[in-house]
C-alpha positions as CSV (number, residue, x, y, z in Angstrom):
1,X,33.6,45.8,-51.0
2,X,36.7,43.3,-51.1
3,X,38.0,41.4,-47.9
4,X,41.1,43.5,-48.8
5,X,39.1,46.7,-48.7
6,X,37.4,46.3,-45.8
7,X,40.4,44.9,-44.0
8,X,42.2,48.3,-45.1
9,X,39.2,50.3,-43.6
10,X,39.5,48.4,-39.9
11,X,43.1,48.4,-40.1
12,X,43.3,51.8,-40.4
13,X,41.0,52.5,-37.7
14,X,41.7,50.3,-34.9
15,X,46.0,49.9,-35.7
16,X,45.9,53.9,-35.7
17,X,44.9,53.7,-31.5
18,X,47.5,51.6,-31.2
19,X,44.8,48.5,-30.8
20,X,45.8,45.1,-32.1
21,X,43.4,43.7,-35.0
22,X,42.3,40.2,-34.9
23,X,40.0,39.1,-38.3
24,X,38.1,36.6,-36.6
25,X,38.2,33.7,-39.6
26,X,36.2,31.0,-37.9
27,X,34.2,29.2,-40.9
28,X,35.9,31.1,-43.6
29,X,37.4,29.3,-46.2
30,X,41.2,29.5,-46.9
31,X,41.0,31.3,-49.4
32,X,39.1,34.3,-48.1
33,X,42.2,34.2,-44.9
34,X,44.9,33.8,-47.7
35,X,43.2,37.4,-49.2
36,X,43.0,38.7,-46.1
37,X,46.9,38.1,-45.9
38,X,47.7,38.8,-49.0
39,X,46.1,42.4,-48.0
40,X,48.6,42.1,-44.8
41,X,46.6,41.2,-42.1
42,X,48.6,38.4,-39.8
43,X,46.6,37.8,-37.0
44,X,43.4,35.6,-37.5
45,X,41.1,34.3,-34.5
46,X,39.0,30.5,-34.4
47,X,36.7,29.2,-32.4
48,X,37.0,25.8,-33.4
49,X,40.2,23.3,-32.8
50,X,40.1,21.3,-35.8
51,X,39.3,24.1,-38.0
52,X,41.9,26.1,-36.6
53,X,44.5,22.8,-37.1
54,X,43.2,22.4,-40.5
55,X,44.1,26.0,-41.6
56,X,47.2,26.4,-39.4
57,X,48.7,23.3,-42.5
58,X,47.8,24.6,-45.1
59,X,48.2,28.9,-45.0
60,X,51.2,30.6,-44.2
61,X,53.7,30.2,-41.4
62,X,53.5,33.6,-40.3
63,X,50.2,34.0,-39.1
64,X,49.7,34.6,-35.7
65,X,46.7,32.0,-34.7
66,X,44.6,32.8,-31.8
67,X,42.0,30.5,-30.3
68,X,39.3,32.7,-29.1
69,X,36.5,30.0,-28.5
70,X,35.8,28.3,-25.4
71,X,38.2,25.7,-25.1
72,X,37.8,22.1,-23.8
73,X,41.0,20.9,-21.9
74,X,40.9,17.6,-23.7
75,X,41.2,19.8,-26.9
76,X,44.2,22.0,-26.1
77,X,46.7,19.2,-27.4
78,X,46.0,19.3,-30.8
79,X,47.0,23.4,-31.1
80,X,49.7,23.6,-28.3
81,X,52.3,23.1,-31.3
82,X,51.4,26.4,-32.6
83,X,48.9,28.6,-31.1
84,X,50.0,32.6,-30.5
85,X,47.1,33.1,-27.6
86,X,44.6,31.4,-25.8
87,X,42.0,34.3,-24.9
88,X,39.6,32.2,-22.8
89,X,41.0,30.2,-20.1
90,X,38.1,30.1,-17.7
91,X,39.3,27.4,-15.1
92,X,42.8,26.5,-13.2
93,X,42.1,23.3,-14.7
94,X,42.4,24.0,-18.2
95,X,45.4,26.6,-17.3
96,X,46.9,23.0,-15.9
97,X,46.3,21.5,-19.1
98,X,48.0,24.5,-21.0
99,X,50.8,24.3,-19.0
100,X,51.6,20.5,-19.4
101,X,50.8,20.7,-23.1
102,X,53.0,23.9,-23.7
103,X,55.8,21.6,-21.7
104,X,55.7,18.7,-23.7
105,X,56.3,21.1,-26.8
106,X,58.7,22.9,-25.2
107,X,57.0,26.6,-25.4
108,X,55.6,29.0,-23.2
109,X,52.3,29.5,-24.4
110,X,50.4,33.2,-23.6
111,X,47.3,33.2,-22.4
112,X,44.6,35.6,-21.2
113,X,41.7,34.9,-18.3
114,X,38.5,35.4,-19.6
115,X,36.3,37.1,-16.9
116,X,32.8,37.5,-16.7
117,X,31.1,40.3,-17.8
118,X,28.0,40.3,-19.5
119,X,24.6,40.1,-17.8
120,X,24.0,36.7,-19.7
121,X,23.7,33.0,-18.4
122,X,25.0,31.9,-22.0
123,X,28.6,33.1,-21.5
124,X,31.7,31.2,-20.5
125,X,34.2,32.9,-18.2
126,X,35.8,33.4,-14.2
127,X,34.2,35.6,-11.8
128,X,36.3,38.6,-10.3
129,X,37.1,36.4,-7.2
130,X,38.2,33.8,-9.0
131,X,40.9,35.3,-11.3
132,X,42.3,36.6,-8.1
133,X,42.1,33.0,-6.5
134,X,43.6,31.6,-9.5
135,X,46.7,34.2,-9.4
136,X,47.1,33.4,-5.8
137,X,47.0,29.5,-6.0
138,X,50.4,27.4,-5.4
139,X,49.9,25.7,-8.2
140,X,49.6,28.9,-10.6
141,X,52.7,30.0,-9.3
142,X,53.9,26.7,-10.1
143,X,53.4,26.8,-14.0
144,X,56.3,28.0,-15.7
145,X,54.8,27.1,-19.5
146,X,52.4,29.4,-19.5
147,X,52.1,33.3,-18.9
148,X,49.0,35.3,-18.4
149,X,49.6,38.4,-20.5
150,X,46.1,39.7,-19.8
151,X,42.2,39.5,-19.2
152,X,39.7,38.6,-22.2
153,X,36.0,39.9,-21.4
154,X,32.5,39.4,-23.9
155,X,30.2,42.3,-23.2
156,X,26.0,41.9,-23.2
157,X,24.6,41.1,-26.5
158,X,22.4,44.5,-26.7
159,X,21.9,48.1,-28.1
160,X,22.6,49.5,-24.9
161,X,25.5,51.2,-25.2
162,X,25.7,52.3,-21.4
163,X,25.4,48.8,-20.2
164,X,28.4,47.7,-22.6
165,X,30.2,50.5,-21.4
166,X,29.9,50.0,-17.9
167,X,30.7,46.4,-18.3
168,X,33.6,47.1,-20.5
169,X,35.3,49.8,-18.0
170,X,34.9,47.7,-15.0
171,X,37.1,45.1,-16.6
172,X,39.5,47.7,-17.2
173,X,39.3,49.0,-13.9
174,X,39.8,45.2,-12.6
175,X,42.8,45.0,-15.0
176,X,44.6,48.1,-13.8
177,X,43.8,46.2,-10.2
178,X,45.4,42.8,-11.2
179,X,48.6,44.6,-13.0
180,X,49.4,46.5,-9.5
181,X,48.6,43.2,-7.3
182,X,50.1,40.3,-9.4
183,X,52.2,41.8,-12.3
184,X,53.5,45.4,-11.5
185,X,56.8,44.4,-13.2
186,X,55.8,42.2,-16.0
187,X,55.9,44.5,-19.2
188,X,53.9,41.2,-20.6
189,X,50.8,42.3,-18.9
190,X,49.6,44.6,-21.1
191,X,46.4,43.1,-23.0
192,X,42.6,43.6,-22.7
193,X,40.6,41.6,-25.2
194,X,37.2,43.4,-25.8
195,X,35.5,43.8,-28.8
196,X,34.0,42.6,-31.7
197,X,32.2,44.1,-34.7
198,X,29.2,45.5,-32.8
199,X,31.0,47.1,-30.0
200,X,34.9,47.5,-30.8
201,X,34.3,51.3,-30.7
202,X,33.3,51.1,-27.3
203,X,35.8,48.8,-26.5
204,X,38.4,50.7,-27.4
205,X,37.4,53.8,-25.9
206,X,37.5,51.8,-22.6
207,X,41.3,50.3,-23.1
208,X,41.0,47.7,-25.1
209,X,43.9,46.9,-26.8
210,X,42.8,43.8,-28.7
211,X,39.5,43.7,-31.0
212,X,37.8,40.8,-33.0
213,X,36.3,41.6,-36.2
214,X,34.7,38.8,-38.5
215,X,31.9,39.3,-40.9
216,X,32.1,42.7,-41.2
217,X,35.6,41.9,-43.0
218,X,34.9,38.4,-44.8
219,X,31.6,38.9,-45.1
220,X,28.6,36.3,-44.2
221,X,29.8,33.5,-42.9
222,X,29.6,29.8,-44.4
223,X,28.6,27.7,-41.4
224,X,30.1,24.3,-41.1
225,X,30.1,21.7,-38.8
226,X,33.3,20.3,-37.1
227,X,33.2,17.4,-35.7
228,X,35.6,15.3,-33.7
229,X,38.2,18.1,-32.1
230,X,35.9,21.0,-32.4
231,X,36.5,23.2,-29.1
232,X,32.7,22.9,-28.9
């Protein structure tokens, strides 16, 4: 099947729950994203800086860039021009660095907190504590370039779909928490980023409203390796 065709298969899945579709292009070329637009898909997740800055020249203006990778603060620079969301800021520090970025370019970038979830040393992200130590902080409240719109969460890597789904409803459970404590009347708090090809159907059963899908739209992937401004 086509990029378009499978696109048109996902699309029609998750957009019909009212779940946002990201086609996670990190290390396709620009001309599988371009077919992937062409089909109508605008929103298009990297993992990489200087891939994603690459790409973000030369495709179209309207595509809704999100940096889904872990990000390094001395990176955040380079896409603070144009990036739609940041889903893992794992540290006040790099939130700082957002913020002072996001200033000097005269936006308000949206971010989400990426909390820990997965029974895995390998993953990036904040502990429950933390997030809420983060919200609470003076210099949080001091920001005024960034907004947290949400929480990002990676589930285990396994076949056991009652350990993903535990994992994945207490960090909607924690996100109903964080909304009534810290943003009961921001309409902008809205998004849970679960999700990707091997578990969005559980994701979404447990409130996700964001899913990233990659291969199983474009395809194997052509692995590269970025140098220089890479986020890794």
């Amino acid at each position: 099947m086509s990029i378009a065709d499978n696109l048109k298969r996902y699309k029609s899945e998750v957009e019909s729950e009212g779940v946002k579709l990201i086609a996670v292009s990190k290390t396709q070329t620009e001309e599988a994203i371009q077919e992937a637009y062409d089909a109508g898909q605008r929103i298009f997740g990297e993992n990489h800086v200087q891939e994603m800055v690459e790409k973000e020249e030369k495709l179209p203006k309207d595509i809704e860039w999100h940096l889904i990778g872990h990000l390094q603060t001395n990176k955040v620079k380079y896409i603070a021009p144009f990036v739609k969301l940041i889903h893992g800021v794992d540290s006040l520090k790099l939130l700082h660095e957002i913020n002072k970025q996001a200033l000097k370019n005269k936006r308000i970038i949206d971010c989400l907190l990426q909390v820990y979830i997965a029974d895995e040393d390998t993953k990036f992200g904040l502990g429950y504590d933390e997030v809420i130590e983060i919200l609470r902080s003076e210099e949080f409240q001091e920001m005024k370039n960034v907004r947290i719109i949400g929480l990002m969460g990676i589930a285990t890597n396994t076949k056991n779909e009652k350990q993903i789904t535990i994992e994945f409803h207490e960090l909607k459970v924690f996100f109903d928490g964080i909304k009534a404590s810290f943003f009961r009347k921001e309409d902008s708090f809205k998004e849970i980023s679960t999700g990707m090809s091997a578990d969005y159907k559980i994701a979404i059963e447990e409130g996700s409203t964001m899913v990233r899908i990659g291969s199983s739209i474009f395809g194997k992937r052509i692995i590269k390796h970025f140098k220089n401004l890479s986020a890794n």
